[in-house]
ROLOZA-537893 format. One record per atom (N, C-alpha, C): atom name; y, x, z; residue number from 0; residue in one letter; chain. Coordinates in Angstrom, 1 decimal, always signed. Last residue first. Example, Ala and Ser with C-alpha at 12.3 -4.5 7.8 and 13.67 -1.06 7.14 Angstrom:
! ROLOZA-537893
+------+--------+--------+--------+-----+------+-----+
| atom |     yy |     xx |     zz | seq | type | mol |
+------+--------+--------+--------+-----+------+-----+
|    N |   -2.2 |  +12.8 |   +7.1 |   1 |    S |   A |
|   CA |   -1.1 |  +13.7 |   +7.1 |   1 |    S |   A |
|    C |   +0.0 |  +12.9 |   +7.9 |   1 |    S |   A |
|    N |   -5.7 |  +13.2 |   +7.8 |   0 |    A |   A |
|   CA |   -4.5 |  +12.3 |   +7.8 |   0 |    A |   A |
|    C |   -3.3 |  +13.2 |   +7.8 |   0 |    A |   A |
+------+--------+--------+--------+-----+------+-----+
This chain:
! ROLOZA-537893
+------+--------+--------+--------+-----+------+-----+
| atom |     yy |     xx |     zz | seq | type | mol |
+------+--------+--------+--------+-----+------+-----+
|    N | +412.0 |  +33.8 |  -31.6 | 102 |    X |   A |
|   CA | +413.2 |  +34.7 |  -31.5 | 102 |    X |   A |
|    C | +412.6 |  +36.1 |  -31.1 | 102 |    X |   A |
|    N | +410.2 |  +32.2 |  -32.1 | 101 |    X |   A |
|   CA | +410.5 |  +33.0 |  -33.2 | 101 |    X |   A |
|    C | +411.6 |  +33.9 |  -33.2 | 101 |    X |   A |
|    N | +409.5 |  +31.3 |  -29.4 | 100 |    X |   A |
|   CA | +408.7 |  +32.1 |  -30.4 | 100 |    X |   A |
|    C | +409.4 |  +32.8 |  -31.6 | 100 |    X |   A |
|    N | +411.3 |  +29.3 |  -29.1 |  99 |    X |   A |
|   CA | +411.6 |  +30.6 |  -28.3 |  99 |    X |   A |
|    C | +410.2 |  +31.5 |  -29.3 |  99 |    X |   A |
|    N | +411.0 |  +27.6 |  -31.1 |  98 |    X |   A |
|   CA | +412.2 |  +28.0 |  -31.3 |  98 |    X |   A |
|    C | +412.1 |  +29.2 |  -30.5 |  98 |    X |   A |
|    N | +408.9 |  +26.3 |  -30.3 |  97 |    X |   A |
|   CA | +408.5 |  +27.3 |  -31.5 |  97 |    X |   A |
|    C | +409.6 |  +28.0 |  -31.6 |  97 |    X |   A |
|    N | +409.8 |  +25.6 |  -27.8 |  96 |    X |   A |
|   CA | +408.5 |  +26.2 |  -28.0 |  96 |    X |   A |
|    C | +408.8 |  +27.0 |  -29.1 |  96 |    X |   A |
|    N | +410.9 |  +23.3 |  -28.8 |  95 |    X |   A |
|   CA | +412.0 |  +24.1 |  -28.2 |  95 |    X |   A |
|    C | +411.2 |  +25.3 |  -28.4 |  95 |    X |   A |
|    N | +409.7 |  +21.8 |  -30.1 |  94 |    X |   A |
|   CA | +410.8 |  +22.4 |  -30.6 |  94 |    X |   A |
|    C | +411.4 |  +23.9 |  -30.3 |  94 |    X |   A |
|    N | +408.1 |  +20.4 |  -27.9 |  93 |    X |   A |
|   CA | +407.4 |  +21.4 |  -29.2 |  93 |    X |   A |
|    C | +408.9 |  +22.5 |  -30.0 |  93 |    X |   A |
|    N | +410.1 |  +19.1 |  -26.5 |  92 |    X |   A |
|   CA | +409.3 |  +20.3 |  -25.7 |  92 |    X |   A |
|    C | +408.9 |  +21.5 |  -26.9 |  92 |    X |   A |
|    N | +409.9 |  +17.4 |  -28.6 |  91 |    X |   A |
|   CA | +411.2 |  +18.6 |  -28.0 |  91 |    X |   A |
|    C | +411.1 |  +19.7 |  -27.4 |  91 |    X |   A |
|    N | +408.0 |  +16.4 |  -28.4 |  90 |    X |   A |
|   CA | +408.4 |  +17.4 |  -29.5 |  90 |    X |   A |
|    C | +409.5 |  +17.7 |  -29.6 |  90 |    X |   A |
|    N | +408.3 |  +15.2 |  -26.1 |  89 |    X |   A |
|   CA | +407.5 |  +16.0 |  -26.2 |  89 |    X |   A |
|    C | +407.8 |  +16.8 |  -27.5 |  89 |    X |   A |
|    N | +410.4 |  +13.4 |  -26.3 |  88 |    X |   A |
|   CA | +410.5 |  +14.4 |  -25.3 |  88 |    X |   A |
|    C | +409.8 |  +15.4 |  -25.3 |  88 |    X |   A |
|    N | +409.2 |  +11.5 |  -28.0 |  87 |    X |   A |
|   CA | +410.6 |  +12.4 |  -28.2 |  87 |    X |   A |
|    C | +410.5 |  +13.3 |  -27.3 |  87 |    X |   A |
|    N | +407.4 |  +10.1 |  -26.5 |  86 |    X |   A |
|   CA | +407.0 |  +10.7 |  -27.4 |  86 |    X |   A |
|    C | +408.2 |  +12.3 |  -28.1 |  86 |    X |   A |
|    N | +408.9 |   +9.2 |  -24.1 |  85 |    X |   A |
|   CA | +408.2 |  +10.7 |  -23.7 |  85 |    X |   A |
|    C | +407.5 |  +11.1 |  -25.2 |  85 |    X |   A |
|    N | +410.5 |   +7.2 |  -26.2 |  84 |    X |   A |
|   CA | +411.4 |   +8.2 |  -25.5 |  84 |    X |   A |
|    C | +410.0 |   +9.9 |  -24.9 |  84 |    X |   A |
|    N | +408.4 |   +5.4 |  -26.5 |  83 |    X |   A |
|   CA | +409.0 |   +5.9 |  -27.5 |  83 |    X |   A |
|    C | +409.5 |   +7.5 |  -27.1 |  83 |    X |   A |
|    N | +407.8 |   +4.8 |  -24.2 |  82 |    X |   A |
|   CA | +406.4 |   +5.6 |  -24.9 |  82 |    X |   A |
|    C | +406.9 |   +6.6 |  -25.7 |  82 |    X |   A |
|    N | +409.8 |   +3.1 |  -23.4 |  81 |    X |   A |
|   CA | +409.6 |   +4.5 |  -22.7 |  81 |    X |   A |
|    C | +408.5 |   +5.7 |  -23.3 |  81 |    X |   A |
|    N | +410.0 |   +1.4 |  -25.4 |  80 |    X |   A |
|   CA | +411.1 |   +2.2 |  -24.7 |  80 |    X |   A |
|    C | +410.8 |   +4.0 |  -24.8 |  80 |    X |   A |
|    N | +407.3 |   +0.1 |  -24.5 |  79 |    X |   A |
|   CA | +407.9 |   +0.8 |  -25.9 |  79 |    X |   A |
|    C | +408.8 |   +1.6 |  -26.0 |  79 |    X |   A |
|    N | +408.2 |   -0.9 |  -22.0 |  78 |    X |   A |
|   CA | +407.2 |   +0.0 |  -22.0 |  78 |    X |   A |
|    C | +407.0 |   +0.5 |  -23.5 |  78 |    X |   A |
|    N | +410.7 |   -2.7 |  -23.0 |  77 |    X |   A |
|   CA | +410.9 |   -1.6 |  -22.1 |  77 |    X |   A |
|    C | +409.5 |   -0.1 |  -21.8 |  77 |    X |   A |
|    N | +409.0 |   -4.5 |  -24.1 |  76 |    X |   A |
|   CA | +409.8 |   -3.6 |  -24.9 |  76 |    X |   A |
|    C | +410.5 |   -2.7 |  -23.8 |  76 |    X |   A |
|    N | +407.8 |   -5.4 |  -21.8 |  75 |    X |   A |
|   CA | +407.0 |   -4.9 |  -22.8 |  75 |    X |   A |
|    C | +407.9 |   -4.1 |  -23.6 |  75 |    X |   A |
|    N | +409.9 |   -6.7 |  -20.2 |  74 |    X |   A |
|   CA | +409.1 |   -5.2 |  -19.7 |  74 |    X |   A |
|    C | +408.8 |   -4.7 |  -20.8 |  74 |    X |   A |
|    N | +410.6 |   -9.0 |  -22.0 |  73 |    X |   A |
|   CA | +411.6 |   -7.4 |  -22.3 |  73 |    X |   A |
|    C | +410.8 |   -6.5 |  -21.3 |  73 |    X |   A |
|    N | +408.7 |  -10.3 |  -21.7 |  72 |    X |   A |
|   CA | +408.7 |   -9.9 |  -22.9 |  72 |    X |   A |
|    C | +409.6 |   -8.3 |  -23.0 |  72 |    X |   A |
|    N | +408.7 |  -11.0 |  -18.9 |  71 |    X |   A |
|   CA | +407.6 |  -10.7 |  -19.5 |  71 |    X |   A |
|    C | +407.6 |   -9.4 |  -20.8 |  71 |    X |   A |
|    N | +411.1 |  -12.3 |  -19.5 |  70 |    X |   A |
|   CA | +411.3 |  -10.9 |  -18.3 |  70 |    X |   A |
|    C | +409.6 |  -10.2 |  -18.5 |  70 |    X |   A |
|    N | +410.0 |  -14.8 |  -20.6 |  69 |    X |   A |
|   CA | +411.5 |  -13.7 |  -21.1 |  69 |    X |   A |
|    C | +410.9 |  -12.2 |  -20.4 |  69 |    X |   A |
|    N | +408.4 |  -15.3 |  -18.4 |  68 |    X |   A |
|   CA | +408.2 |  -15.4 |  -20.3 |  68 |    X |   A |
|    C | +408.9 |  -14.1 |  -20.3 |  68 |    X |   A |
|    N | +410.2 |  -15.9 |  -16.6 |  67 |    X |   A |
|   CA | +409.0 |  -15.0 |  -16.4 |  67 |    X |   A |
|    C | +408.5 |  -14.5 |  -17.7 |  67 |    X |   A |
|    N | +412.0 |  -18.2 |  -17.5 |  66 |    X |   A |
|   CA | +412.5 |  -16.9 |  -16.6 |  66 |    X |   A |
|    C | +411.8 |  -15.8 |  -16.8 |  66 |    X |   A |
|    N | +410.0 |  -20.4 |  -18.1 |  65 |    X |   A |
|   CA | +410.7 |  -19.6 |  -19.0 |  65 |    X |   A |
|    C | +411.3 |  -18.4 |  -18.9 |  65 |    X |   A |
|    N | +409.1 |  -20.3 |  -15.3 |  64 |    X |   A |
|   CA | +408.0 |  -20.3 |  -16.2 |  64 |    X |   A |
|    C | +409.1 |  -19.6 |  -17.9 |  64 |    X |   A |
|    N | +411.5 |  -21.4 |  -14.4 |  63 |    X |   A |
|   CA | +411.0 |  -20.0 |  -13.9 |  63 |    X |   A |
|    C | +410.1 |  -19.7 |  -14.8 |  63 |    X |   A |
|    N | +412.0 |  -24.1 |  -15.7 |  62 |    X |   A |
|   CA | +413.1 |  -23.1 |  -15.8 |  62 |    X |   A |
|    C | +412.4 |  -21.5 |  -15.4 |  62 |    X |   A |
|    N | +409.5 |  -25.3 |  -14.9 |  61 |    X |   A |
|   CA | +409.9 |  -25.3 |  -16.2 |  61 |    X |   A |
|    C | +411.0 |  -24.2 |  -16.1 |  61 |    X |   A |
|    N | +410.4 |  -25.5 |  -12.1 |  60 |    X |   A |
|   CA | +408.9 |  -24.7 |  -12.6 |  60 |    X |   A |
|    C | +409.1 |  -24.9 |  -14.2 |  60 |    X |   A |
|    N | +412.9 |  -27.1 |  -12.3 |  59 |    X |   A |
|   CA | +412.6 |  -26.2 |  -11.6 |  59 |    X |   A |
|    C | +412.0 |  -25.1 |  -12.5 |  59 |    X |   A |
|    N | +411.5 |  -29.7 |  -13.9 |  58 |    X |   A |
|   CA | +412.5 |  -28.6 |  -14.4 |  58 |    X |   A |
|    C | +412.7 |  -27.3 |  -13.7 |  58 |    X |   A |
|    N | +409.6 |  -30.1 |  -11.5 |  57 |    X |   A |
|   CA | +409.4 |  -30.0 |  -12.6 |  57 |    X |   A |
|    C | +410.1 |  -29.2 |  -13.6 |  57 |    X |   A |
|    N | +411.2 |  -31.1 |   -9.8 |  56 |    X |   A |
|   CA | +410.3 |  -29.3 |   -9.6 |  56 |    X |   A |
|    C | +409.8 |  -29.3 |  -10.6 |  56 |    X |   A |
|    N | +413.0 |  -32.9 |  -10.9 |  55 |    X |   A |
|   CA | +413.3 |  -31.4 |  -10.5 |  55 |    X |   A |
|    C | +412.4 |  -30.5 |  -10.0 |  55 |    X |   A |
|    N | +410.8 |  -34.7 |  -11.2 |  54 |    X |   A |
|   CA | +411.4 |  -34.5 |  -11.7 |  54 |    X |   A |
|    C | +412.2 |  -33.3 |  -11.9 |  54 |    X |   A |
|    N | +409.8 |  -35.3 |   -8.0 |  53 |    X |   A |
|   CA | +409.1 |  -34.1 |   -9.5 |  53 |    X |   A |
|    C | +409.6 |  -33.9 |  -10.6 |  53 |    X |   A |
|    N | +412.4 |  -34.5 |   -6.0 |  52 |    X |   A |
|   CA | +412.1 |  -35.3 |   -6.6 |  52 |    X |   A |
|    C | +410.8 |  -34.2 |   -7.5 |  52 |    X |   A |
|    N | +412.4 |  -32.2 |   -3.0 |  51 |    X |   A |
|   CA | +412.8 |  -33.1 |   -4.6 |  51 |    X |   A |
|    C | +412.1 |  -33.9 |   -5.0 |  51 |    X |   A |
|    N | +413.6 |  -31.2 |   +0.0 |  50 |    X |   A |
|   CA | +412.8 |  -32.4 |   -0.4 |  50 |    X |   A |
|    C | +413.7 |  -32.3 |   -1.9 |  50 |    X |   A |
|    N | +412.9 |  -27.7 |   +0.4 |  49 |    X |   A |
|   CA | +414.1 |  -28.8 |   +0.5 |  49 |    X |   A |
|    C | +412.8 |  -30.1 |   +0.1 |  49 |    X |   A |
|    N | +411.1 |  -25.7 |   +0.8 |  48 |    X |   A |
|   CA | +411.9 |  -25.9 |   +2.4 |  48 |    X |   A |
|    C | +412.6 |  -27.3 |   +2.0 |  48 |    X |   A |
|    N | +410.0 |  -25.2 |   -1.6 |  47 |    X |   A |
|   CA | +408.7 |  -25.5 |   -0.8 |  47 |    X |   A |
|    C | +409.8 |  -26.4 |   +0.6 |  47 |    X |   A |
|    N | +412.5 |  -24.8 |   -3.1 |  46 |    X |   A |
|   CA | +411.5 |  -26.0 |   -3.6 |  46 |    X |   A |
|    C | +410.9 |  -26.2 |   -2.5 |  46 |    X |   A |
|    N | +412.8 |  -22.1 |   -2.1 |  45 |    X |   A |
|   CA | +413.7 |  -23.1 |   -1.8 |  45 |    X |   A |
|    C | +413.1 |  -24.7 |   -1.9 |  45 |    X |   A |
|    N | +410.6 |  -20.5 |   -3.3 |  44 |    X |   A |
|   CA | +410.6 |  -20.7 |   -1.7 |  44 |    X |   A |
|    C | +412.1 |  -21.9 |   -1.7 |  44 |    X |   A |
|    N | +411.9 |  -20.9 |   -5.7 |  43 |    X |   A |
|   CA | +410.7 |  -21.0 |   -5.8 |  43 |    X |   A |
|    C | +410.0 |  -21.3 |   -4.0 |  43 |    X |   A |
|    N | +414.1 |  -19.1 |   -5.7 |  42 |    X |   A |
|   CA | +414.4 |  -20.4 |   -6.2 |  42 |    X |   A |
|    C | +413.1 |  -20.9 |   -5.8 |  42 |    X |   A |
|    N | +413.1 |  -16.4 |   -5.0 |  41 |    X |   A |
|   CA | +413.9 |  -17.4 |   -3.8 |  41 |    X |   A |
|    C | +414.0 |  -18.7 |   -4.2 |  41 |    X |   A |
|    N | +411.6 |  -16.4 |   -7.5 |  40 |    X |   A |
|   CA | +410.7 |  -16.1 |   -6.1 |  40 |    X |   A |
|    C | +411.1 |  -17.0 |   -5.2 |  40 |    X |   A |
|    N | +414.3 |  -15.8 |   -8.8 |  39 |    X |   A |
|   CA | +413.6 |  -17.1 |   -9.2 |  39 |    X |   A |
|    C | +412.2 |  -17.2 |   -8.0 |  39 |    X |   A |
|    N | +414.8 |  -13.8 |   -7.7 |  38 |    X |   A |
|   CA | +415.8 |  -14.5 |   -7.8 |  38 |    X |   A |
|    C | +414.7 |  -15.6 |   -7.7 |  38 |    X |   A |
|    N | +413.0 |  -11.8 |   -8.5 |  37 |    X |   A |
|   CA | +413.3 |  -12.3 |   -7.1 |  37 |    X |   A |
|    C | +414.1 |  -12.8 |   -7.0 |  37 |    X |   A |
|    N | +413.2 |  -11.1 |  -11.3 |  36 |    X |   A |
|   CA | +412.3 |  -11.7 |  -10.6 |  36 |    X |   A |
|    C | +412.2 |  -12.4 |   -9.4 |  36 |    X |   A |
|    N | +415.8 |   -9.9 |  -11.1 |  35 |    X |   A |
|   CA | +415.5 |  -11.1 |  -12.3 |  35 |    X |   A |
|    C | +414.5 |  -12.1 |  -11.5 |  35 |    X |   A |
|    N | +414.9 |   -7.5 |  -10.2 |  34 |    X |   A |
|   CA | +416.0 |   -8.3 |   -9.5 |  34 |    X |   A |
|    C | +416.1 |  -10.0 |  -10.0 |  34 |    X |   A |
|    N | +413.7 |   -6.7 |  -12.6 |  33 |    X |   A |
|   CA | +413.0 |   -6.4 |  -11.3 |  33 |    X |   A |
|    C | +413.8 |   -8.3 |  -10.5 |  33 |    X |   A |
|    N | +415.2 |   -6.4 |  -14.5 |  32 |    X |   A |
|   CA | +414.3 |   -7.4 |  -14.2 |  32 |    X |   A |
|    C | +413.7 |   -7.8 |  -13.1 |  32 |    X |   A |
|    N | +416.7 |   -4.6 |  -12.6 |  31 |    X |   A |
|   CA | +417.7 |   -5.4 |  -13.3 |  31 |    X |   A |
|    C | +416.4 |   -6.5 |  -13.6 |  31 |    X |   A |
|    N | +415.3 |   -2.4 |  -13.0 |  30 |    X |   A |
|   CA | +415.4 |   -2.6 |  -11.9 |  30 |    X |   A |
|    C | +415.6 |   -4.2 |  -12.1 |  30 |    X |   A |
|    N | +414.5 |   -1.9 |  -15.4 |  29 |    X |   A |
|   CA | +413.7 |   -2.8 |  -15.0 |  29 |    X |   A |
|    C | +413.8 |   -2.5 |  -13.9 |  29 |    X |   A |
|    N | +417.3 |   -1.0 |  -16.3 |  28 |    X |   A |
|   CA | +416.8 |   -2.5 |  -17.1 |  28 |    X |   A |
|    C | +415.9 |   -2.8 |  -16.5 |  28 |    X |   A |
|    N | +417.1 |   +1.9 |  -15.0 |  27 |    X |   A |
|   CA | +417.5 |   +0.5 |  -14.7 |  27 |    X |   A |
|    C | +417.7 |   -1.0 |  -14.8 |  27 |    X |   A |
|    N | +414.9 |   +2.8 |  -16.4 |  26 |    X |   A |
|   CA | +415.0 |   +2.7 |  -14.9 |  26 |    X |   A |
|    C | +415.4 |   +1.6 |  -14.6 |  26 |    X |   A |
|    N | +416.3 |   +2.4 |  -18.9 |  25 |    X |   A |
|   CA | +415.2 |   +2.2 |  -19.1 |  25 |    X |   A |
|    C | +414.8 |   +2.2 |  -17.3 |  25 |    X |   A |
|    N | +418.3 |   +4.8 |  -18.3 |  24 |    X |   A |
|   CA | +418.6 |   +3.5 |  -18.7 |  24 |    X |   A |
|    C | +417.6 |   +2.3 |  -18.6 |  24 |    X |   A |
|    N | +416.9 |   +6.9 |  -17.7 |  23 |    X |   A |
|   CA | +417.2 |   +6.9 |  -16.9 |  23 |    X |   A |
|    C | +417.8 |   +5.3 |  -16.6 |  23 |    X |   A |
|    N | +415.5 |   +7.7 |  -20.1 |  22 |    X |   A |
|   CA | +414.4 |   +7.4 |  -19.3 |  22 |    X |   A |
|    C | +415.7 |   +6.5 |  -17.9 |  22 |    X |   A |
|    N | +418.4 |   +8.8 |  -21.3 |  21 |    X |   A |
|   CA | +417.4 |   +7.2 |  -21.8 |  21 |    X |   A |
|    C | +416.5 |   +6.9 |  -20.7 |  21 |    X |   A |
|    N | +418.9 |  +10.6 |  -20.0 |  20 |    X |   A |
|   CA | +419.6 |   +9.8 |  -19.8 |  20 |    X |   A |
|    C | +418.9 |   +8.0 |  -19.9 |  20 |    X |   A |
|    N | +416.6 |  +12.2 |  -20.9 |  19 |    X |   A |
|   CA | +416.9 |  +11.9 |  -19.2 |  19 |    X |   A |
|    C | +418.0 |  +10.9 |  -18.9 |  19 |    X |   A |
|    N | +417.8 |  +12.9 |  -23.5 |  18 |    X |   A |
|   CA | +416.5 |  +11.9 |  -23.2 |  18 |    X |   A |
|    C | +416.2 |  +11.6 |  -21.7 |  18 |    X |   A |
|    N | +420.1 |  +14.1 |  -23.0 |  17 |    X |   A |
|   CA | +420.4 |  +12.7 |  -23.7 |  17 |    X |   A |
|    C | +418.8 |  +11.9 |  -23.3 |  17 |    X |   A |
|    N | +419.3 |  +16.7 |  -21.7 |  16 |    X |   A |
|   CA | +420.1 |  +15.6 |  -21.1 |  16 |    X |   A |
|    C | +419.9 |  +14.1 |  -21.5 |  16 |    X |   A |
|    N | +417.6 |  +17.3 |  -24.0 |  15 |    X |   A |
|   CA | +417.2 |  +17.1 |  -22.7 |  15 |    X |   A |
|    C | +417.8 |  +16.1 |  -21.6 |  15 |    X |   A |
|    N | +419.9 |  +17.6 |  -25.5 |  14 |    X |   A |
|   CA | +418.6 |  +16.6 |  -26.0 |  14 |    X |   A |
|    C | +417.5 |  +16.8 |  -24.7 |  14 |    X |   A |
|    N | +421.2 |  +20.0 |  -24.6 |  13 |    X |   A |
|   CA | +421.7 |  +18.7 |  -24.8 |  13 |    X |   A |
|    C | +420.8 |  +17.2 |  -25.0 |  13 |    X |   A |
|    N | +419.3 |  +21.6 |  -24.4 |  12 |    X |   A |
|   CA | +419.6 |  +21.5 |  -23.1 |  12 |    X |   A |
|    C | +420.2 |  +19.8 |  -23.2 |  12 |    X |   A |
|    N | +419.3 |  +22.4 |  -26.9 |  11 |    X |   A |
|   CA | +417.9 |  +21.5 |  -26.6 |  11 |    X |   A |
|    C | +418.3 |  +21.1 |  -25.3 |  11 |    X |   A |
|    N | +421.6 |  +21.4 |  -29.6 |  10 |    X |   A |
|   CA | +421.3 |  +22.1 |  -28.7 |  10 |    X |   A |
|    C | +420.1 |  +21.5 |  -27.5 |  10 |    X |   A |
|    N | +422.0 |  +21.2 |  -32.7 |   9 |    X |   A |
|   CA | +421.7 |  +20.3 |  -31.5 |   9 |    X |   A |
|    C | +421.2 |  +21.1 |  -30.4 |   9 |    X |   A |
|    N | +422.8 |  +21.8 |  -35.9 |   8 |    X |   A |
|   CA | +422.1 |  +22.8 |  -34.8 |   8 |    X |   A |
|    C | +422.4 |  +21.9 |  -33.3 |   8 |    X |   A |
|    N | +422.3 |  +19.7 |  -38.8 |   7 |    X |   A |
|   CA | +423.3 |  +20.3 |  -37.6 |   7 |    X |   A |
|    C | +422.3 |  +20.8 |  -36.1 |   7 |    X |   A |
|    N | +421.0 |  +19.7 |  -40.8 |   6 |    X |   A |
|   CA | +421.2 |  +20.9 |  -40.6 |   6 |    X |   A |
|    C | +422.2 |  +21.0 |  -39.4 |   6 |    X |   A |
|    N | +419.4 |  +17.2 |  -41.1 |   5 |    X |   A |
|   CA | +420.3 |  +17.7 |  -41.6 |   5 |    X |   A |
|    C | +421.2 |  +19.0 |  -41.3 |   5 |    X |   A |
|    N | +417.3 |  +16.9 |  -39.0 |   4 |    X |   A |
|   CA | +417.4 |  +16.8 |  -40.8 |   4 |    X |   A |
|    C | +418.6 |  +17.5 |  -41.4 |   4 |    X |   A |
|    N | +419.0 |  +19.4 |  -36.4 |   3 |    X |   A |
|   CA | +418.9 |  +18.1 |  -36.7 |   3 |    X |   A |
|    C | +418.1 |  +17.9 |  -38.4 |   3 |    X |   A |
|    N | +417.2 |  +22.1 |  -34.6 |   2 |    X |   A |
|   CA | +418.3 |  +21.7 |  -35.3 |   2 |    X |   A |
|    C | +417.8 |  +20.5 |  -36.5 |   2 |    X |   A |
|    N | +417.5 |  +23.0 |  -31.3 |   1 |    X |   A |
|   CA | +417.0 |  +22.0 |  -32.4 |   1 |    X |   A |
|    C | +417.9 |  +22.3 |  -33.3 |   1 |    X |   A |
|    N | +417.6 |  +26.2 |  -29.6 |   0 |    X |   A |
|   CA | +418.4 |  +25.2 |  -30.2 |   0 |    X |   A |
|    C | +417.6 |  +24.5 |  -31.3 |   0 |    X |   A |
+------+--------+--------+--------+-----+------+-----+
């Protein structure tokens, strides 16, 4: 058993769960970009099949180029996410470790 700054006793099974949960959230935000991405791919093969004007591929490629940015930006905080989360995980591990030692 962890037990929290403040003295409340947190169980390690429970903080196991909770960080399998986060790794698990973090899964799916970058499915979710993932999905982001192939959207705008299909918008992107639509341009090549229809006739526009440059004006609209223009805005088009101006709209996906913004799309990509964005979905650029949140992987990156999603790979902070996750550094964050196995750094937790690990001195859980550590926790838990010294906890079976001293019993």
């Amino acid at each position: 058993m962890i037990t929290a700054d403040c003295d409340i006793p947190i169980p390690s099974t429970a903080l196991q769960q909770a960080l399998n949960d986060i790794i698990n959230l973090i899964s799916i935000e970058d499915g979710a970009l993932c999905s982001l991405i192939n959207i705008e791919e299909e918008m992107l093969k639509s341009i090549r099949l229809d006739t526009h004007s440059i004006t609209e591929i223009v805005t088009i490629n101006e709209s996906v180029n913004c799309i990509i940015k964005n979905v650029s930006m949140l992987q990156l905080l999603l790979q902070f996410k996750l550094e964050d989360t196995k750094n937790l995980l690990l001195k859980a591990n550590d926790f838990c470790e010294s906890d079976e030692l001293e019993e």
